[in-house]
C-alpha positions in Angstrom: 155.8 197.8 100.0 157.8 194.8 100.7 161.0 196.7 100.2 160.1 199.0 103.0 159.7 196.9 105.0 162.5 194.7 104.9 165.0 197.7 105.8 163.8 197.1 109.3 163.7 193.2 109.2 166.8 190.6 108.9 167.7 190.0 105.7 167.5 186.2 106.1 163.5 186.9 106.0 163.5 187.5 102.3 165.9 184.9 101.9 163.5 182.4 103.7 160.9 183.6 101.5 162.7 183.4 98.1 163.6 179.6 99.4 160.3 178.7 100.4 159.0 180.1 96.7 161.7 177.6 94.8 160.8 174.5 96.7 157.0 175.5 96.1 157.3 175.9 92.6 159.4 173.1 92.2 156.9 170.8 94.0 153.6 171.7 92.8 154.7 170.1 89.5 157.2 167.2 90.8 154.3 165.7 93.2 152.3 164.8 90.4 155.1 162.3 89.3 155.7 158.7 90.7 159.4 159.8 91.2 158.5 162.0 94.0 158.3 160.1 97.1 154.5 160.0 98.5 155.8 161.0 102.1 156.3 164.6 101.2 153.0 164.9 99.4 150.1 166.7 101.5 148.3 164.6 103.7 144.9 164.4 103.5 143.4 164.1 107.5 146.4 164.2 109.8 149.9 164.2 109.8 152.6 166.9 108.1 155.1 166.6 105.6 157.1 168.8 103.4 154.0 170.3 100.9 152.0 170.7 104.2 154.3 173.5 105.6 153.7 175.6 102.3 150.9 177.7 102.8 151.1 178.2 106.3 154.9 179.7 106.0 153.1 181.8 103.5 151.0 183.2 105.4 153.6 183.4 108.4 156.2 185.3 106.3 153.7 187.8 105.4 152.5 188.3 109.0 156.8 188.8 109.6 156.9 191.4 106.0 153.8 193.1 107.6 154.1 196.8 109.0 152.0 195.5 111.9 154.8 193.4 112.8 157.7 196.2 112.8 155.7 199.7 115.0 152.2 198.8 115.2 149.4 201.3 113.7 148.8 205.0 115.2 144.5 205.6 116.0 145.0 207.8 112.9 146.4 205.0 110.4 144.3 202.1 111.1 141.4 203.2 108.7 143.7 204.1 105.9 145.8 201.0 106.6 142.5 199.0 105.7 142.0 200.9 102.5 146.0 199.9 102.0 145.1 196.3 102.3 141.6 195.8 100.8 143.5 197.0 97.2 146.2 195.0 98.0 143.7 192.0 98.8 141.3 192.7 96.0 144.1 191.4 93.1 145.0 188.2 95.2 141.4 187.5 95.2 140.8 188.3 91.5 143.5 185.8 90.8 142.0 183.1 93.0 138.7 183.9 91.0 140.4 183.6 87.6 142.8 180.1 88.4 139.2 179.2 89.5 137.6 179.4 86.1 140.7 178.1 84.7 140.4 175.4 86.6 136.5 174.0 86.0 136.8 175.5 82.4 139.3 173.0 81.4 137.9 170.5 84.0 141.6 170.3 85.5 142.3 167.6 88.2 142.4 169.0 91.6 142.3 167.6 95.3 139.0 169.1 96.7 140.4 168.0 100.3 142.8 170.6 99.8 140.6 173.9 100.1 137.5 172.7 98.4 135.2 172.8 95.5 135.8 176.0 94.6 138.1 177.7 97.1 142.3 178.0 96.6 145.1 179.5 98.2 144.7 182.8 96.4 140.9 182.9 98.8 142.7 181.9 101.9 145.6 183.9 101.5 143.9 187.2 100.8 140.9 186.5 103.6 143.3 185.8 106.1 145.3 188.9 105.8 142.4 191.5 105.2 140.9 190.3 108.1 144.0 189.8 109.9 144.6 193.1 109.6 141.4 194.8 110.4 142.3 192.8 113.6 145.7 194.7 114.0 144.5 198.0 113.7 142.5 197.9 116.6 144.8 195.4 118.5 147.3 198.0 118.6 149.9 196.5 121.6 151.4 193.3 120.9 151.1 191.7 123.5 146.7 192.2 123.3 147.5 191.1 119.9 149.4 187.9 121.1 146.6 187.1 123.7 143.8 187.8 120.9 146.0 184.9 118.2 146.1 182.7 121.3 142.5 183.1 122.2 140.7 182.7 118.5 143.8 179.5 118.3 142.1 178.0 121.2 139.0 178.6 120.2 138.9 177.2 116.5 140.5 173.7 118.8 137.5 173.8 120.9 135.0 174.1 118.3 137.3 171.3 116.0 137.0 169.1 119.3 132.9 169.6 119.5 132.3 168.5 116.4 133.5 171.0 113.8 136.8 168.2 112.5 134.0 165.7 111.9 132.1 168.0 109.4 135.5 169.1 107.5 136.6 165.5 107.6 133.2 164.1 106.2 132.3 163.5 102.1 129.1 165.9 102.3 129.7 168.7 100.0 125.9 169.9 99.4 125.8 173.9 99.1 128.6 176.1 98.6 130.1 176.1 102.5 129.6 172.2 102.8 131.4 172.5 99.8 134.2 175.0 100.6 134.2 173.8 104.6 138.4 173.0 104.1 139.2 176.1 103.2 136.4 178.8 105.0 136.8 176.5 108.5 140.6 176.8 108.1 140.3 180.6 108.3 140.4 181.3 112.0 143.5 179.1 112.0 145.7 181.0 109.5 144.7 184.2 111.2 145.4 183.3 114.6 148.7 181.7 112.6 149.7 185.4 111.0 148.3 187.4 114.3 150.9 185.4 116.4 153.3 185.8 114.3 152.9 189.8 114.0 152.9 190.0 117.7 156.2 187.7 118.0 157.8 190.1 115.2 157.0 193.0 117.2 158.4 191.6 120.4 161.6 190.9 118.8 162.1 194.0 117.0 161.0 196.5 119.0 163.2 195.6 121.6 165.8 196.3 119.6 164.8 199.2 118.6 164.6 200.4 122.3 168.3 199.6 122.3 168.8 201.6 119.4 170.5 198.5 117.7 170.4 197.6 114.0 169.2 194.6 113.3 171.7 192.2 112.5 170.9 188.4 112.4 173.0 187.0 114.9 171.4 189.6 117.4 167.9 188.0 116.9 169.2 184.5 117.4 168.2 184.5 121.2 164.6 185.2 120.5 164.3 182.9 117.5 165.2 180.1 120.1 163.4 180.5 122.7 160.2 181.2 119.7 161.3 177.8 118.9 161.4 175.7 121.2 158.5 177.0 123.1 156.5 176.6 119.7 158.2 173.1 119.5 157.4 172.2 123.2 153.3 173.6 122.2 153.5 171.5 119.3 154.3 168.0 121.2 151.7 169.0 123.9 148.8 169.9 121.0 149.8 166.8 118.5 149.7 164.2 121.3 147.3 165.0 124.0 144.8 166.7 122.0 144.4 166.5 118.3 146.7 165.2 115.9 148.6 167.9 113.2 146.1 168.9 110.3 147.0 171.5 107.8 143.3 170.8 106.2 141.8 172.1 109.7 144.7 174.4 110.6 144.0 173.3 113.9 146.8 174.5 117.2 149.1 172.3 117.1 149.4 172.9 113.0 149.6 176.7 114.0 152.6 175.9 116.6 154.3 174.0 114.1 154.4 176.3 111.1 155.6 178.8 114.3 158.3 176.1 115.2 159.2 175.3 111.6 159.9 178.9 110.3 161.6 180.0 113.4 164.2 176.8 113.3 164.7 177.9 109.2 165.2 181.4 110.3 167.8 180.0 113.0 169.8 178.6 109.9 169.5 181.3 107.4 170.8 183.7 110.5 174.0 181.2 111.6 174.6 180.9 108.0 174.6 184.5 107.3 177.0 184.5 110.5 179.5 181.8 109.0 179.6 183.6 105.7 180.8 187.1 107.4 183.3 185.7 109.4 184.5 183.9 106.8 184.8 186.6 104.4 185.6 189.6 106.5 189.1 190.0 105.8 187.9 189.3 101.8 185.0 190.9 100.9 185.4 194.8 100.5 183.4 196.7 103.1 180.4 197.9 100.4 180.1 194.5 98.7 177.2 192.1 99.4 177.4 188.1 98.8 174.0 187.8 97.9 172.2 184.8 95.7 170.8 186.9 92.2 168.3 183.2 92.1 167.2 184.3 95.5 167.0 188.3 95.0 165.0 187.2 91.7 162.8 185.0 93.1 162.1 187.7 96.3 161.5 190.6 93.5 158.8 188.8 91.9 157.2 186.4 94.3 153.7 186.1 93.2 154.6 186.4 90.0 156.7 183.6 89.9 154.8 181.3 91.9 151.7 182.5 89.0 153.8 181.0 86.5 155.0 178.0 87.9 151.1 177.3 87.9 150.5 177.7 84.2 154.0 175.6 83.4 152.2 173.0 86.1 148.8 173.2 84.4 150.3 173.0 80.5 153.0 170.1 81.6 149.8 167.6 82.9 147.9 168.6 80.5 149.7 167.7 77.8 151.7 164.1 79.7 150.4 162.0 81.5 152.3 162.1 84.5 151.5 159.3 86.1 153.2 157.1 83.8 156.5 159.1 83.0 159.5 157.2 83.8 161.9 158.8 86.8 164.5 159.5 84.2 162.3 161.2 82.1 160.5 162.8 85.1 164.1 164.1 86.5 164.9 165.8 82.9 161.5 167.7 82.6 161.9 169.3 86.0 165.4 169.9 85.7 164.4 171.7 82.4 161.0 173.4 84.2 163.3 174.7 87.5 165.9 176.3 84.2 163.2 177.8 82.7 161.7 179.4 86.0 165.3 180.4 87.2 165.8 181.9 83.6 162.8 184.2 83.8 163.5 185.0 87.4 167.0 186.5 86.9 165.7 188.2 83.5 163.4 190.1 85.3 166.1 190.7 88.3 168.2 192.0 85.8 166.0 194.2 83.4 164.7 195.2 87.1 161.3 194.2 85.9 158.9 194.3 89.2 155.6 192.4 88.7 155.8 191.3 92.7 152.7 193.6 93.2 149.0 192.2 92.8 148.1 194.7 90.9 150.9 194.9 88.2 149.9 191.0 87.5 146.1 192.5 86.7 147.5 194.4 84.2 150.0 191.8 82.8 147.7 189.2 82.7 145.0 191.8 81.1 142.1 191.4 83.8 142.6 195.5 84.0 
């Protein structure tokens, strides 16, 4: 479905995507080793740093891949669009249920002020876009739609302010939402997150399809500025007048943050896609591409990859303990993990193997 969808979208979309999986991958494993400076681990109340930005550019570059995003739903659609995404969902959530048991069947060390006892991305992840898109398909005008992510943003703050923070930030984990609060009480933020970003999407690309224009990158530069630096200006006002950054709450100014952070990446992937044209227009035949096959790899089998930098992740601290590997030592094993990711990547680019979609990873992993 992806592929559709990117026709109509910049092409420096799927190249933020592809980037954001490699420094994912290659994180979830580096963090658990002293060489890998404690400032760009997640933070555990307030504050952002590099592994904070992860699963909310996730969800924002799927709210930016989504058909919502590119000509909105006709009254006929929106039921069969829900179908769509429920068994698009269903897999995601599977695979959150199975890394669960995984996970308390080997008793595997995890950060319950990440998500929770029992909750993971895989639950947040497919939650937030069923329900964000039951949202969009009877929010069909973008701008009700940005109104409706601004609304339920503003809304989670209040109810964070009045009391809400306090109960997410507390140690009492009795019964299974007490226990889960990080990652169910995040919810209304990553949907107002992908909602806002849907509506932005369709502002920017449905002007241009007014003007009949294809959609180069340089001619969405405009509107990815002034995203930013609104976002930006949002984020200052949010972070120091009224609550602090928390990915853990996915409070409003975390929401205008991911917004700020993904829209000054796509500013760079589009001025670098500029640079490379006009530096290779009287070079380049007129039907070649300069593309990255890492990147085109990586963007062909997303999930899939990100799946098995997991089970590396997992087998790697089970079997060392990390903690006490040397930073030499620690260097070569990633080195050697990123090869080994990269490797299987651009095998599967190459063979054209396509295991991107949920459900082709049921099968592969034999839950189906």
């Amino acid at each position: 479905m992806k592929n559709q969808l990117t026709q109509s979208k910049p092409k420096e979309l799927s190249r933020l995507y592809a980037n954001l999986m490699i420094c994912v991958c290659i994180c979830i494993l580096a963090v658990d080793f002293p060489v890998f400076p404690r400032r760009f681990a997640k933070t555990i109340t307030y504050g952002w740093s590099l592994m904070d930005i992860g699963v909310g550019c996730f969800i924002a570059i799927n709210a930016g891949f989504s058909r919502e995003s590119t000509i909105g739903l006709p009254i006929n659609e929106r039921m069969s669009r829900i179908k769509k995404t429920f068994v698009s969902c269903l897999p995601i959530f599977i695979l959150g249920l199975q890394r669960l048991a995984v996970v308390k069947g080997l008793e595997y060390h995890e950060e319950i002020t990440e998500y929770g006892v029992h909750w993971n991305f895989f639950f947040t992840l497919s939650f937030a876009k069923m329900l964000s898109t039951i949202l969009c398909c009877f929010i069909s005008q973008h701008l009700h739609l940005f109104i409706t992510s601004l609304a339920l943003g503003i809304l989670h703050q209040i109810l964070l302010c009045l009391g809400l923070k306090d109960f997410i930030q507390n140690d009492y984990r009795i019964g299974f939402i007490a226990a889960n609060k990080d990652g169910i009480f995040s919810l209304p933020g990553y949907i107002s997150l992908y909602l806002m970003v849907v509506a932005i999407g369709g502002f920017c690309f449905q002007r241009k399809r007014e003007e009949n224009e294809q959609i180069f990158s340089y001619a969405l530069i405009p509107e990815f500025i002034a995203t930013f630096l609104c976002s930006g200006l949002c984020m200052f006002i949010n972070h120091t007048l009224i609550e602090h950054t928390s990915r853990r709450e996915a409070n409003l100014a975390y929401i205008c943050w991911i917004i700020t952070a993904v829209f000054f990446l796509l500013i760079i992937e589009c001025l670098i896609s500029f640079a490379i044209d006009v530096l290779t227009v009287n070079v380049k035949h007129s039907n070649e591409k300069l593309e990255s096959v890492v990147f085109n790899a990586f963007s062909q089998n997303t999930l899939f990859m990100f799946i098995l930098a997991n089970i590396l992740t997992g087998i790697i601290n089970l079997s060392t303990d990390t903690t006490k590997v040397d930073d030499y030592f620690a260097v070569i094993i990633l080195f050697i993990y990123a090869f080994i990711l990269c490797a299987i990547a651009v095998f599967c680019y190459i063979k054209n193997i396509q295991l991107k979609r949920p459900t082709n990873l049921i099968n592969l992993i034999g839950l189906k």
